[in-house]
TIVO-2410 file (N, C-alpha, C; in nm, 3 decimals):
# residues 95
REC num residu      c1      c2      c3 atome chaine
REC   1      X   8.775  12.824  10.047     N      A
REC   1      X   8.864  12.916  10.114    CA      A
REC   1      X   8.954  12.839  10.209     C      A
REC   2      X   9.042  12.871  10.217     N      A
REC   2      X   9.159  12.827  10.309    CA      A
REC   2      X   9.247  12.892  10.401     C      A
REC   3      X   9.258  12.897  10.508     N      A
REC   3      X   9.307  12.959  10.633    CA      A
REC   3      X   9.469  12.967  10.608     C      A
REC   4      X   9.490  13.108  10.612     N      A
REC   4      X   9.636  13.080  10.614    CA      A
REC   4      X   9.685  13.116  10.736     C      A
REC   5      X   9.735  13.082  10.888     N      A
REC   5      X   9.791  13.082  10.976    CA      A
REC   5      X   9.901  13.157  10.919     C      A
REC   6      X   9.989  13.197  10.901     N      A
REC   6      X  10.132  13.260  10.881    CA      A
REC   6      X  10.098  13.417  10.845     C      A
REC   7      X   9.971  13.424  10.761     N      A
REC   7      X   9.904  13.558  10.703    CA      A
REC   7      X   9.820  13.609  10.788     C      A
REC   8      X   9.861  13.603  10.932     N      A
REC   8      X   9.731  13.654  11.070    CA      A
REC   8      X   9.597  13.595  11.032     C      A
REC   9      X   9.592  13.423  10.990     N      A
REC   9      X   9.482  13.378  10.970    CA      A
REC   9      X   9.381  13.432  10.889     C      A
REC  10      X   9.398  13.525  10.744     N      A
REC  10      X   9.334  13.555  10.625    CA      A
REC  10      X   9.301  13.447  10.574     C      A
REC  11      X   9.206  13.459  10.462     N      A
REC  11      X   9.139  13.352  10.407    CA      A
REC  11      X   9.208  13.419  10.274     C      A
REC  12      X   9.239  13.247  10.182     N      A
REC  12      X   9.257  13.304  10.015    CA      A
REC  12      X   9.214  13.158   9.996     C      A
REC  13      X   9.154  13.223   9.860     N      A
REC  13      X   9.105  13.128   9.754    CA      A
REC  13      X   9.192  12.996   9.720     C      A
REC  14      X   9.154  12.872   9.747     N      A
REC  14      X   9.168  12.757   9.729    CA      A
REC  14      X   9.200  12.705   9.580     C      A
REC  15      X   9.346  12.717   9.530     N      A
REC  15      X   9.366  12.650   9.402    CA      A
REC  15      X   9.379  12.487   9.381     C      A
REC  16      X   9.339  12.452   9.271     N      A
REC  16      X   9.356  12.338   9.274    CA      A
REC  16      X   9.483  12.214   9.307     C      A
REC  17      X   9.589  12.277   9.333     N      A
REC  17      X   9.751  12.240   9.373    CA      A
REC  17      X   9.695  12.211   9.511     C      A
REC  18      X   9.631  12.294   9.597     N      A
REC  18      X   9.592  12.256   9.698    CA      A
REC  18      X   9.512  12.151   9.785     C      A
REC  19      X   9.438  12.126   9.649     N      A
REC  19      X   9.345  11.989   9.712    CA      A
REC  19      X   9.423  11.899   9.675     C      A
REC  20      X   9.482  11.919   9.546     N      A
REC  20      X   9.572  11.747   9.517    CA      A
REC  20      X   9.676  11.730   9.587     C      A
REC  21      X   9.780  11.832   9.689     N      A
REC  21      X   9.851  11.801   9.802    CA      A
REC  21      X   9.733  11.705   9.885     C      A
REC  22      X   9.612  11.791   9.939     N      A
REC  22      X   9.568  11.665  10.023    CA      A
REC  22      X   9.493  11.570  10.015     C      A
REC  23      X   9.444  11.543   9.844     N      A
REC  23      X   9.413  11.459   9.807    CA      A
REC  23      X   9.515  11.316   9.776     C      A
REC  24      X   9.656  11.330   9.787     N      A
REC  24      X   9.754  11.237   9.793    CA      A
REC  24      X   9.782  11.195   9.958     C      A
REC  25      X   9.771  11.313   9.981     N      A
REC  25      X   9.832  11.300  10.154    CA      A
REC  25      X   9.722  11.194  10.205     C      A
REC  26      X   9.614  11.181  10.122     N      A
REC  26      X   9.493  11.103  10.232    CA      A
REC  26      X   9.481  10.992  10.179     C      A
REC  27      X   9.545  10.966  10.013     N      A
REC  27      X   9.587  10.820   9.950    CA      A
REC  27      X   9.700  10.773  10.048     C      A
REC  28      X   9.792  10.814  10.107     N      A
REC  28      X   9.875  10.748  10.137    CA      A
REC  28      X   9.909  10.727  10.302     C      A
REC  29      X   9.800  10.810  10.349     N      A
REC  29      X   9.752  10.741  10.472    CA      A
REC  29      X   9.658  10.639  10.524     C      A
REC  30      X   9.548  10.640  10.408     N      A
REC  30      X   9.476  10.543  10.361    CA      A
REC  30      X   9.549  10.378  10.379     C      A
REC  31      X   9.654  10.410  10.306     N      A
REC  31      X   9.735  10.258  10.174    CA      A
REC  31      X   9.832  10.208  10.248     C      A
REC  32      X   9.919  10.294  10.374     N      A
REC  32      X  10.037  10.289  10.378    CA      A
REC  32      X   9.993  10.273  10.582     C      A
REC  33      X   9.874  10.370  10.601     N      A
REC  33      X   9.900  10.373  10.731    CA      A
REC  33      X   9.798  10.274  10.775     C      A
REC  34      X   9.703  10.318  10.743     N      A
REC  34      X   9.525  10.277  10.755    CA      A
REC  34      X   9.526  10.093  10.746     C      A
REC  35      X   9.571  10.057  10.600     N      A
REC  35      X   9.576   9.923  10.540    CA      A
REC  35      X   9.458   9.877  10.607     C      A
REC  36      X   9.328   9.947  10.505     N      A
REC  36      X   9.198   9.880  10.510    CA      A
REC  36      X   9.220   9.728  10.512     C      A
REC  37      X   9.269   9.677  10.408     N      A
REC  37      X   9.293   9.570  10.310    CA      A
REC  37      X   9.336   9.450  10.477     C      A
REC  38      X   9.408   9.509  10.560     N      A
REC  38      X   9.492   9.405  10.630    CA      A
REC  38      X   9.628   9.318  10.529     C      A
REC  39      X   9.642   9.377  10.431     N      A
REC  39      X   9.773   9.310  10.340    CA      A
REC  39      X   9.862   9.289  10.402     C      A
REC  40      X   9.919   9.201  10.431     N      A
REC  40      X  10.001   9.112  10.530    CA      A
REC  40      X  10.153   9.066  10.396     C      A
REC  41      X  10.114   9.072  10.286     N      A
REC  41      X  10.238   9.027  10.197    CA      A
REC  41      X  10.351   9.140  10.205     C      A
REC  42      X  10.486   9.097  10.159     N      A
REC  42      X  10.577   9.156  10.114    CA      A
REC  42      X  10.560   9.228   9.963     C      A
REC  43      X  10.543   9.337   9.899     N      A
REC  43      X  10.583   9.362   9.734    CA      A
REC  43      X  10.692   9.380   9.670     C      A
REC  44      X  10.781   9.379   9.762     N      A
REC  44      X  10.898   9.387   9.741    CA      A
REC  44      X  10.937   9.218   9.706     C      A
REC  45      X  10.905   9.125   9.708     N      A
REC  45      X  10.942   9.014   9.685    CA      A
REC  45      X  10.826   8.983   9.594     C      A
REC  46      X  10.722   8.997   9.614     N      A
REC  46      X  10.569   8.975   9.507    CA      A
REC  46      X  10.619   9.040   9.352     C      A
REC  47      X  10.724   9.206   9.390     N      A
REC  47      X  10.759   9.232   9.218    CA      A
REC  47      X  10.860   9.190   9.183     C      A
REC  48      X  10.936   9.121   9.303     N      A
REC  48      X  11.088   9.064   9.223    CA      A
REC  48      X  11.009   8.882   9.163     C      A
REC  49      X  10.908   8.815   9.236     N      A
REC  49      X  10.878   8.722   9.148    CA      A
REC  49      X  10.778   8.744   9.044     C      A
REC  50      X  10.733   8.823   9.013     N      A
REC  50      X  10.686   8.852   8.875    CA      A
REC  50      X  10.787   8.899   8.796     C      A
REC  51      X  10.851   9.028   8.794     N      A
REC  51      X  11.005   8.989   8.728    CA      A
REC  51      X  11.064   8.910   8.690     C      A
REC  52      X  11.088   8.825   8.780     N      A
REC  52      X  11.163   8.692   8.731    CA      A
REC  52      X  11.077   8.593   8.693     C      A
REC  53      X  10.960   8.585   8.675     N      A
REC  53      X  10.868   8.516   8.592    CA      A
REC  53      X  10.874   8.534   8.447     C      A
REC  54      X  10.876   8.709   8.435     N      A
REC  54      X  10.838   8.760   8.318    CA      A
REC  54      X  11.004   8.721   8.197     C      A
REC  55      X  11.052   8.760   8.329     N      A
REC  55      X  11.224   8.732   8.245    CA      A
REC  55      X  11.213   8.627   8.241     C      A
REC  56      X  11.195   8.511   8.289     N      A
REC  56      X  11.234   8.388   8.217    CA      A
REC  56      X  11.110   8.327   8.102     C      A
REC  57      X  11.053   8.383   8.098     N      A
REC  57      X  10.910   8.380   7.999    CA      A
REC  57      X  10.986   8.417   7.857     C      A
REC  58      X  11.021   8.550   7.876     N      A
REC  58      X  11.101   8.657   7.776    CA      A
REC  58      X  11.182   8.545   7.669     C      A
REC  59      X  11.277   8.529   7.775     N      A
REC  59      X  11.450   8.431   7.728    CA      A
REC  59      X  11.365   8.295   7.698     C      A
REC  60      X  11.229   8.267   7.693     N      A
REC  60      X  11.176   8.112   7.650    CA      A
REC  60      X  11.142   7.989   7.740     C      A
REC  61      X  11.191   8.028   7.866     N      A
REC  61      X  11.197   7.942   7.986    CA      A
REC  61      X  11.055   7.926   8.057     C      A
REC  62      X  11.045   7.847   8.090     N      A
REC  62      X  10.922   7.804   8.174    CA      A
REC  62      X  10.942   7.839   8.341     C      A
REC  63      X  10.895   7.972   8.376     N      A
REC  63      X  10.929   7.982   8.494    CA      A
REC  63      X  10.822   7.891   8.596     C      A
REC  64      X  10.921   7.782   8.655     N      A
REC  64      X  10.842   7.676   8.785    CA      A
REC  64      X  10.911   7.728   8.906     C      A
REC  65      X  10.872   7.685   8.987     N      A
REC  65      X  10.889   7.743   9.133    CA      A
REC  65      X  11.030   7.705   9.169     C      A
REC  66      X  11.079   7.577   9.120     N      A
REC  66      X  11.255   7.509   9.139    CA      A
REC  66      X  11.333   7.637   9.082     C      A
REC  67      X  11.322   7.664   8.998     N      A
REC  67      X  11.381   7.789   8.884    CA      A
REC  67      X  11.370   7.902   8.987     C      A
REC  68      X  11.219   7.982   9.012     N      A
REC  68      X  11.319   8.089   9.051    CA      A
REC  68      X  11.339   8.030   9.251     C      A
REC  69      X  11.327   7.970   9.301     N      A
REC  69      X  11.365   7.945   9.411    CA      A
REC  69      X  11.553   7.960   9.369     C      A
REC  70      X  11.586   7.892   9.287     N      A
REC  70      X  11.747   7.873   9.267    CA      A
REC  70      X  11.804   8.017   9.247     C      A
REC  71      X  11.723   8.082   9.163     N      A
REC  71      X  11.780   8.246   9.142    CA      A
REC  71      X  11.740   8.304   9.268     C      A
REC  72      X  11.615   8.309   9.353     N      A
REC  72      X  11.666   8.360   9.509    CA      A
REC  72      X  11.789   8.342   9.582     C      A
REC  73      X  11.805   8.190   9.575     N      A
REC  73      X  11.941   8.130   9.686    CA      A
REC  73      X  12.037   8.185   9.621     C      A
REC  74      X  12.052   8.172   9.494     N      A
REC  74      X  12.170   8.243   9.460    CA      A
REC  74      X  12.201   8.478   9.488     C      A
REC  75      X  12.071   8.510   9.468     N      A
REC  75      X  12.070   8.626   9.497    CA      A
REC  75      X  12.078   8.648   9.694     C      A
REC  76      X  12.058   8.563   9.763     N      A
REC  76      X  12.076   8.610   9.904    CA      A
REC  76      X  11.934   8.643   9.931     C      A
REC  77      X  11.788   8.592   9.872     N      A
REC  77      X  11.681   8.658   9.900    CA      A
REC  77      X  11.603   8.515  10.038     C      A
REC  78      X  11.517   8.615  10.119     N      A
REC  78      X  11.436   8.493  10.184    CA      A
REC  78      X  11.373   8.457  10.131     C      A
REC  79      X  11.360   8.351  10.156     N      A
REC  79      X  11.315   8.159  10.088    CA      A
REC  79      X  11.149   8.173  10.104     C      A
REC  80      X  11.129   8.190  10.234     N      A
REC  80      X  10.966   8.224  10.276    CA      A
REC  80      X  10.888   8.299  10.204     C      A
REC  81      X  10.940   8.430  10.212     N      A
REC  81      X  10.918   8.554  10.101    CA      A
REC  81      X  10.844   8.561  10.022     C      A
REC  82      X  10.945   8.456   9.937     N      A
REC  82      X  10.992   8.454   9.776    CA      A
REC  82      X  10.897   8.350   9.743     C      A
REC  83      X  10.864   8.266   9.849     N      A
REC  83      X  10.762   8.150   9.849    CA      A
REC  83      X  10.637   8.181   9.853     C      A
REC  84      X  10.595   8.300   9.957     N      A
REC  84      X  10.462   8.329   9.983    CA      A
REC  84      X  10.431   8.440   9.853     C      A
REC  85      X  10.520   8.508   9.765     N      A
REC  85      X  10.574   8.581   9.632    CA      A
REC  85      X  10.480   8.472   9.578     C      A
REC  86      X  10.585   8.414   9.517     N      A
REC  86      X  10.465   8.329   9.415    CA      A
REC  86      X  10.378   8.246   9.427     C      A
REC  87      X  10.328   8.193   9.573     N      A
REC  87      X  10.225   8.128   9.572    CA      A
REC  87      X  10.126   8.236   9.555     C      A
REC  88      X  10.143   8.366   9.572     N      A
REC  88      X  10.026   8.477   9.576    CA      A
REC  88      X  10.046   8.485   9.421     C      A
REC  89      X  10.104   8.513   9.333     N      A
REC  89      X  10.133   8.484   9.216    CA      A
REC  89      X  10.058   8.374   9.116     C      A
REC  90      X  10.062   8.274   9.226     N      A
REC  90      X   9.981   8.160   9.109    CA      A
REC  90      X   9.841   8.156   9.191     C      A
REC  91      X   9.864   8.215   9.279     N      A
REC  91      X   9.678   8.227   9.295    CA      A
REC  91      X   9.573   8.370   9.240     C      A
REC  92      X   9.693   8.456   9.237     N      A
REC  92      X   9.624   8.562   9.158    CA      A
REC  92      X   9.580   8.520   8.976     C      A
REC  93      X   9.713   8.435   8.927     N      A
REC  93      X   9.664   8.400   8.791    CA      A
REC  93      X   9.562   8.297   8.756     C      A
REC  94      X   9.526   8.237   8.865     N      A
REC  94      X   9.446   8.158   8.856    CA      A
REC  94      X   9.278   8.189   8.827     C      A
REC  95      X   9.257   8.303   8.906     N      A
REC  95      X   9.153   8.408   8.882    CA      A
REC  95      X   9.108   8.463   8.797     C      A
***
């Protein structure tokens, strides 16, 4: 049952739309606010160097760290980033 405040505080039956609103709401306070994990990386740079791993894999290329470092500088991306990107990258594949 669920309290509806707006309905002079009546009770109605609890559909399932209802728990999965706050069954998301509590994933993403969890992930986003909480950060059990302490994750300290960027993903925004972690999916642009797998991207550009995968693309130069694709086209035949051997993606090494000189390679996409050069497609950062040329895109305007940070160097650090893009560095701590794929060193998390080649330590995850290493696993």
């Amino acid at each position: 049952m669920i309290r509806n405040p707006l309905a002079h505080g009546s009770q109605t039956m609890a559909i399932l739309d209802d728990y999965k609103v706050l069954f998301y709401i509590l994933i993403l306070l969890f992930h986003d606010i909480v950060n059990a994990d302490n994750y300290q990386g960027d993903d925004k740079y972690l999916m642009w160097v797998y991207r550009t791993s995968r693309d130069m894999r694709l086209r035949g290329e051997e993606p090494t760290y000189k390679k996409i470092v050069e497609k950062a500088e040329k895109q305007g991306l940070d160097l650090t980033k893009v560095n701590a990107g794929f060193s998390q990258m080649k330590s995850e594949t290493r696993s």
